[in-house]
Structure formats: structure tokens, C-alpha cells
C-alpha positions in Angstrom: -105.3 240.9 2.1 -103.5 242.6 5.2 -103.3 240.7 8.3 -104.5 242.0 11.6 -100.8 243.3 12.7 -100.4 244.9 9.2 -104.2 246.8 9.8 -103.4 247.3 13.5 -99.7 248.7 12.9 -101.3 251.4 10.2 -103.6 252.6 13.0 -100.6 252.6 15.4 -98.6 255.2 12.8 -101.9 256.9 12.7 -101.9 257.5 16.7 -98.3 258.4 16.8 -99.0 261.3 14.1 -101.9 262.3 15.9 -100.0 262.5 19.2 -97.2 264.5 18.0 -99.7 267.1 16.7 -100.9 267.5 19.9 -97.8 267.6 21.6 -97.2 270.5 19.1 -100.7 271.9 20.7 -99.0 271.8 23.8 -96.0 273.1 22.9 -97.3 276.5 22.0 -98.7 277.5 25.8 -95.2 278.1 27.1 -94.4 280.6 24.4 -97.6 282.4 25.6 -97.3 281.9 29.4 -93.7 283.3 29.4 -94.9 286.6 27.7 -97.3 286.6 30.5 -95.2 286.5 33.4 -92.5 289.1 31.6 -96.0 291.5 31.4 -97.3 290.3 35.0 -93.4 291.3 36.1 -93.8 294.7 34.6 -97.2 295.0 35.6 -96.1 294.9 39.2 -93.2 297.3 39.1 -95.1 300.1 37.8 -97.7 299.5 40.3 -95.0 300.0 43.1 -92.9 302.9 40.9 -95.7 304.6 40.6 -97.4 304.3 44.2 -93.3 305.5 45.0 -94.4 308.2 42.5 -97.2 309.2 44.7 -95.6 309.3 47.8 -92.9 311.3 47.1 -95.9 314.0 45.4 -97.2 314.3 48.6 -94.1 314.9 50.3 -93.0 317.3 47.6 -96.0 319.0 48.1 -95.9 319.5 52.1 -92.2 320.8 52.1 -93.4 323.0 49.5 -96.4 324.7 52.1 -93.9 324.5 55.0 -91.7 326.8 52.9 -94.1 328.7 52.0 -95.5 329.1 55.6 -92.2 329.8 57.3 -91.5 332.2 54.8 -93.9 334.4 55.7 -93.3 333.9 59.1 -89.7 335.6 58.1 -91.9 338.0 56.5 -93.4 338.8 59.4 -90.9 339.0 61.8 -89.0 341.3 59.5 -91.8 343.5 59.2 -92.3 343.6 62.7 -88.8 344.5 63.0 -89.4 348.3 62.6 -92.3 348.4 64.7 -90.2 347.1 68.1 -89.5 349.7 71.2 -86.9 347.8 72.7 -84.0 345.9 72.5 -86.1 342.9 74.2 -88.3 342.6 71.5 -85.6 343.5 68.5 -83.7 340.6 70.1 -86.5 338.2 69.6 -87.4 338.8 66.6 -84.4 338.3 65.3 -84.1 335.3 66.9 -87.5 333.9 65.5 -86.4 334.9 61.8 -82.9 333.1 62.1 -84.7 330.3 63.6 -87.1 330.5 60.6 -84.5 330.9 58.0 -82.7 327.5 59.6 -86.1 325.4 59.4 -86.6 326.9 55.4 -82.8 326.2 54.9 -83.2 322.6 55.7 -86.5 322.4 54.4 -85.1 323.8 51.1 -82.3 320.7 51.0 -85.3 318.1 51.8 -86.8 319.0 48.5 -84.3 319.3 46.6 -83.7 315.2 47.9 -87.6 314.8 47.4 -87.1 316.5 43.8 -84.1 313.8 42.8 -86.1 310.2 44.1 -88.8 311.9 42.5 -87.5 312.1 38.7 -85.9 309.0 39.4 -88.9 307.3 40.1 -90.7 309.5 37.2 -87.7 308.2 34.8 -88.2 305.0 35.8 -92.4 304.7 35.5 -91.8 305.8 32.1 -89.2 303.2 31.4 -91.4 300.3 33.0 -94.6 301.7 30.8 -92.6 301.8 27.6 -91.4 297.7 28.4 -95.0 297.0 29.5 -96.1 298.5 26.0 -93.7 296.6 23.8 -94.5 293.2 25.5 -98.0 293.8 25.2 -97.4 294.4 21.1 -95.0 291.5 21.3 -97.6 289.2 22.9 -100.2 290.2 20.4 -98.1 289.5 17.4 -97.1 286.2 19.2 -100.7 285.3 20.5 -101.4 285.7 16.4 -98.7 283.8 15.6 -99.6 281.1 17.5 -103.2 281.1 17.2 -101.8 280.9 13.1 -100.1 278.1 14.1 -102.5 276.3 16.5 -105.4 276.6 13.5 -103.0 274.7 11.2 -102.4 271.6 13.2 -106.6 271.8 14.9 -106.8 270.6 10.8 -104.1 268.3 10.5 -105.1 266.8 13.5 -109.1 266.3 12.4 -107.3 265.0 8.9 -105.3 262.6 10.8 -108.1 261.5 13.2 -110.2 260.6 9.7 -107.6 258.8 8.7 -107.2 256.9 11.8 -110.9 256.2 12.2 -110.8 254.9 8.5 -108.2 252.7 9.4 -109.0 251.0 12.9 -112.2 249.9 10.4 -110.0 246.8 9.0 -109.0 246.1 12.6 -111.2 243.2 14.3 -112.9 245.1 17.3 -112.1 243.0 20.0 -108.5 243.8 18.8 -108.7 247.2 18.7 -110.1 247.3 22.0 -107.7 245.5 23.5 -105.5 248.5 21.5 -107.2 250.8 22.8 -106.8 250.2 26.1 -103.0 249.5 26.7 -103.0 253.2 24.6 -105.2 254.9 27.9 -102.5 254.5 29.9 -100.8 257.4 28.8 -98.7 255.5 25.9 -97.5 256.5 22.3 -97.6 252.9 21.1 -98.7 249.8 22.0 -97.5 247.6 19.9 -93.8 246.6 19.5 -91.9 244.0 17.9 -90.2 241.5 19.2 -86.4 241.8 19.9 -84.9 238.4 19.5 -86.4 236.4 22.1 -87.5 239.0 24.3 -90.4 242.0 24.6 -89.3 245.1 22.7 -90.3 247.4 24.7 -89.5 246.1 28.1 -87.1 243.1 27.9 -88.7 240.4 29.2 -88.0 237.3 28.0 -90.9 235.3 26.3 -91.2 231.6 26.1 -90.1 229.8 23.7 -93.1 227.6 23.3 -95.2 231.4 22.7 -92.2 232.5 19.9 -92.8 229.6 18.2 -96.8 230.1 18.1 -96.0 234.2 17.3 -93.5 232.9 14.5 -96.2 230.6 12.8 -99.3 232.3 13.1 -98.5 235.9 12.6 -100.0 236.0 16.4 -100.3 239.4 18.3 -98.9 238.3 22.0 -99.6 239.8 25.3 -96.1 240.6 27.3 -96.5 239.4 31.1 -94.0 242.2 31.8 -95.1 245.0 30.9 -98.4 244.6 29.5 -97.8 246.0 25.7 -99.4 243.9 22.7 -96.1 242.2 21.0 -95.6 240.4 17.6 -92.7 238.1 16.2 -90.5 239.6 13.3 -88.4 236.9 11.5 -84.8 237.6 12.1 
């Protein structure tokens, strides 16, 4: 026949099991979340790459129809060239097409610069898409792996909770309520063993009227310190 520490020690190794499988649970978000972030990183940088991308289009494409318009202004002056009577008007035209070849000259080197940010920011979009696409295969071989994972321990952890409940039945319920509760607050065990004539978990000395009564009777003790059940183990 087991005594009540024996019974209420068994269900203690059951509750430690069944806490570090869900600490295990727990310790498979981060794997996750991290991939998040790296993709939420990514995510963002091809949004402003590609709104870059965008900008630079449009200025690519206004240089472009200022070229093309103060081209055929040259066009035009030229032409008009051989219809001028004077040297007045010959002189002003010339004027107006060296003027016109200037703006197109300068026009000319502003998109060649627009050309270069341009395919650098092309190049780079593409590099940012093809590191967006290999996390998001990466996080869906990893969400697999851990949802693998996560199934395995859901059923170790409903085994281990049978077991437990199976085994706080040979505890006396007033004692495993008093278990229970010392557990709530947010402890692995609650029960510890005596070390020498003080609380093994916290250190405080107990009596030695109440070692004496823990010694003889196989009693489960309350410590005063820091509130954990306690029992006596012959040294």
C-alpha cells in the first residue's frame, strides 16, 4: 500500500512531464515568428524598391517627351533656317537650336542617371522577390515541420494527462487540493523534500518539534516560508 507522499509524488512526476511538453509547445512559436519578421523585413523593402521603381518610370518617361519635344523644336528651327530673309532672323534661329541642343544635351545625361538608379533598383526588386520567395518555401517547410512536431507532443501530452488523472485518483482530495493549488501559482513542483533541517526549496528552517512529527508519521508539512508542501527524508 503507497502512502499519501508516495501517491502524491507520482502525480508530481506526472505534472513535471506534462509541463515540459508544453514548454516544448511553446518553444516552437519563435521558430515561426522569426521567419515572420525575416518575410515582414522583405516584405517592406520591396514595397519601397519597388514604389523607387515607380518613381524613377515616371521620370524616365518625362525626360524621354522633353527630348522628344525639343527635338523637334531643333527640327524646326533648322527647317526654318532656309526660309529666313535676314540675318536678324538667321541669327535667332540659330540661337534657339543651340539653346535647344543644350536643354536635350543635359536632358540626354539626366536619363542616362535616371536609366542607372533605375536598373539598380530593377536589380534589386528582383533580388528582394527571389529572398521573399525562398522564405516563404522555407517557412512552409518549417510551418510543416513544426505543425509535425506540435501534433506529436498535442498526444504525448493527452497520454500524459491520462496518466496523471489516473494517478491523483490514489491521492486523498483534500490533499490534492491543497496540491493543486500551491501548483496555480505558476510552479513546476510543489512538493520538495526536506534538506536536513530546513525547507528544500526555500531554506527556511523548520522546527524541530514539526521534524520530529514529519520523521514519525510520514507527514506532508506546510513551509511558513515559502508556502510549498514539504516532507522528511531520513538522512
Amino acid at each position: 500500500m503507497q502512502t499519501e507522499l508516495q501517491v502524491l509524488l507520482v502525480v508530481q512526476a506526472d505534472d513535471v512531464v506534462i509541463h515540459g511538453l508544453e514548454e516544448r509547445l511553446v518553444a516552437l512559436e519563435p521558430r515561426i515568428r522569426e521567419l515572420d519578421i525575416k518575410k515582414e523585413r522583405v516584405s517592406e523593402a520591396i514595397e519601397r524598391t519597388s514604389a523607387a521603381v515607380e518613381t524613377e518610370e515616371k521620370k524616365q518617361a518625362y525626360i524621354r517627351d522633353k527630348i522628344v519635344e525639343h527635338r523637334e523644336l531643333i527640327d524646326r528651327n533648322e527647317a526654318a533656317m532656309d526660309l529666313v530673309k535676314t540675318l536678324k532672323q538667321a541669327t535667332a534661329a540659330a540661337i534657339q537650336i543651340e539653346q535647344a541642343k543644350l536643354i536635350v544635351s543635359s536632358e540626354e545625361s539626366d536619363l542616362l542617371a535616371v536609366n542607372r538608379r533605375l536598373d539598380e533598383c530593377r536589380g534589386a526588386l528582383a533580388n528582394q522577390t527571389t529572398e521573399l520567395a525562398s522564405l516563404e518555401a522555407a517557412q512552409l517547410a518549417a510551418r510543416a515541420e513544426v505543425a509535425v512536431e506540435k501534433a506529436e507532443i498535442d498526444v504525448e501530452i493527452v497520454d500524459a494527462r491520462s496518466k496523471r488523472a489516473a494517478s491523483a485518483k490514489d491521492v486523498p482530495a483534500a490533499l490534492l487540493s491543497r496540491y493543486d493549488r500551491i501548483r496555480g501559482r505558476k510552479r513546476v513542483e510543489a512538493v520538495y523534500a526536506m534538506r536536513g533541517m530546513s525547507c528544500g526549496n526555500c531554506d527556511t528552517s523548520i522546527p524541530m518539534q514539526r521534524r520530529h512529527l514529519m520523521a514519525q508519521s510520514e507527514t506532508i508539512d506546510l513551509c511558513e516560508g515559502c508556502g510549498v508542501l514539504m516532507y522528511y527524508v531520513p538522512g
